[in-house]
Steps between C-alpha positions, in 0.01 A plus 500: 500500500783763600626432181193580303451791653886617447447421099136716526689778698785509249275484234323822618769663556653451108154620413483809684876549373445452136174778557717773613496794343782747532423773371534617132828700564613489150225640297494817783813662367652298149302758252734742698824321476416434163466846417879557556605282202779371729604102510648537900186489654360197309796300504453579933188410458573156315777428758319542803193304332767204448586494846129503568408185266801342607432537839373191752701284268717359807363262755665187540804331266327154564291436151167272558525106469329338223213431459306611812715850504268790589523841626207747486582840650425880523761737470568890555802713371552848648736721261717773552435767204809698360531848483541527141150240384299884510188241399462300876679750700214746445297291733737345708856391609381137477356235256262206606376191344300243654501136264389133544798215402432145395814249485472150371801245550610380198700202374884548501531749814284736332226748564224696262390750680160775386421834687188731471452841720483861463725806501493847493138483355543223240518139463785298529569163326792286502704167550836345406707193666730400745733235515649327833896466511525405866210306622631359898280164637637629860375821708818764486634429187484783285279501164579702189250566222472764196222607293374693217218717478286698278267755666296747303287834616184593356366855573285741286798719443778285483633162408812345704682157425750374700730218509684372796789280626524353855715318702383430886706251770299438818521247768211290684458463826192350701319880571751736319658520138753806429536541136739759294366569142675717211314603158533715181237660336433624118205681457319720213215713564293675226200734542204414358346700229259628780744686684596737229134602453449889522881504497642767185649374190821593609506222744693191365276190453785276505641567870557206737702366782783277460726377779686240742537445909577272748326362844632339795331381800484286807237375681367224713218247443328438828277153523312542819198248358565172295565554095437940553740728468549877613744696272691806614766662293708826424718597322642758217351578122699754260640671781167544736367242751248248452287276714310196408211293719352188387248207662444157374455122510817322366437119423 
């Protein structure tokens, strides 16, 4: 029974994740940036997006066993926003996203895994892969996985794709798993032919945001009921911090 009711609570609380809204912080200010005909701000914007969709990619190095591997979880990012992305610092010095992760074990130490949330006022879609290169059989051993990702951004002004890298080592324990993850974002964001509306001719059509970034974080996993898991992290994105919280059944 306590388990049921752990799976229903967890459950719930993806749901009510995954229905967050944050706000729509881009379409407040991005006919102003735009204005400027000036690639800096949108390639700020695009980074700090990246480290946004990239974000809550590190949890445990330990990929899922084959073929009864689940994990079902709800995950937030926090953001720090640069000074020079003129498009989300209008609103404010942070970033939030608030997404539901699937991963399925795999044959051959590997994971698919599919996300599905929203994001500074627009949808957000993505998935990718991890493999397992260290998978221990004995509690603290470490375990050493990477993955791939591809995470895109719907909004009605803008369009952001990003694809990520991970690495993340972590170490089990009965109630408590540290973990250290590093990752490197691409992304590209385009507005949308909505956000030029009203906008003069003079305006190029063609802007959009190009640019790299890195992550790092560390965090622990805490287990305090059978096959759940509570996931606090921090850590650094492009030069501001970042801070990721998760929930979920792991199977």
């Amino acid at each position: 029974m306590k388990n049921k009711l752990t799976v229903i609570g967890t459950l719930t609380t993806l749901a009510v994740f995954t229905a967050l809204g944050w706000g729509d912080d881009i379409s407040n200010n991005i006919q102003t940036v735009l204005a400027l005909n000036q690639d800096k701000p949108l390639n700020a914007l695009a980074q700090d997006l990246g480290a946004l969709l990239g974000g809550g990619s590190f949890r445990s190095g330990k990929v899922l066993g084959f073929p009864l591997g689940l994990d079902v979880g709800g995950n937030i990012v926090i953001q720090g926003v640069q000074k020079d992305d003129l498009v989300l610092r209008d609103d404010a010095s942070t970033a939030k996203n608030a997404f539901g992760q699937v991963e399925l074990g795999l044959p051959m130490k590997l994971n698919a895994i599919l996300r599905i949330g929203k994001a500074m006022g627009g949808n957000l879609l993505g998935g990718g892969i991890s493999y397992g290169i260290l998978k221990p059989s004995l509690p603290g051993l470490p375990a050493l996985s990477i993955s791939a990702l591809y995470n895109q951004l719907k909004n009605e002004d803008l369009e952001a794709k990003t694809y990520s890298g991970n690495a993340v080592l972590s170490i089990d324990f009965p109630l408590l798993d540290p973990y250290l993850g590093a990752g490197y974002d691409y992304t590209k964001a385009t507005p949308t032919d909505h956000a030029f509306q009203g906008l003069p001719a003079s305006v190029d059509r063609n802007q959009e945001g190009k640019s790299g970034g890195y992550r790092l974080e560390g965090g622990v996993n805490l287990h305090l009921i059978p096959f759940t898991y509570i996931n606090l992290g921090a850590g650094i994105a492009n030069g501001e911090e970042q801070y990721h919280a998760g929930v979920g059944i792991r199977i």
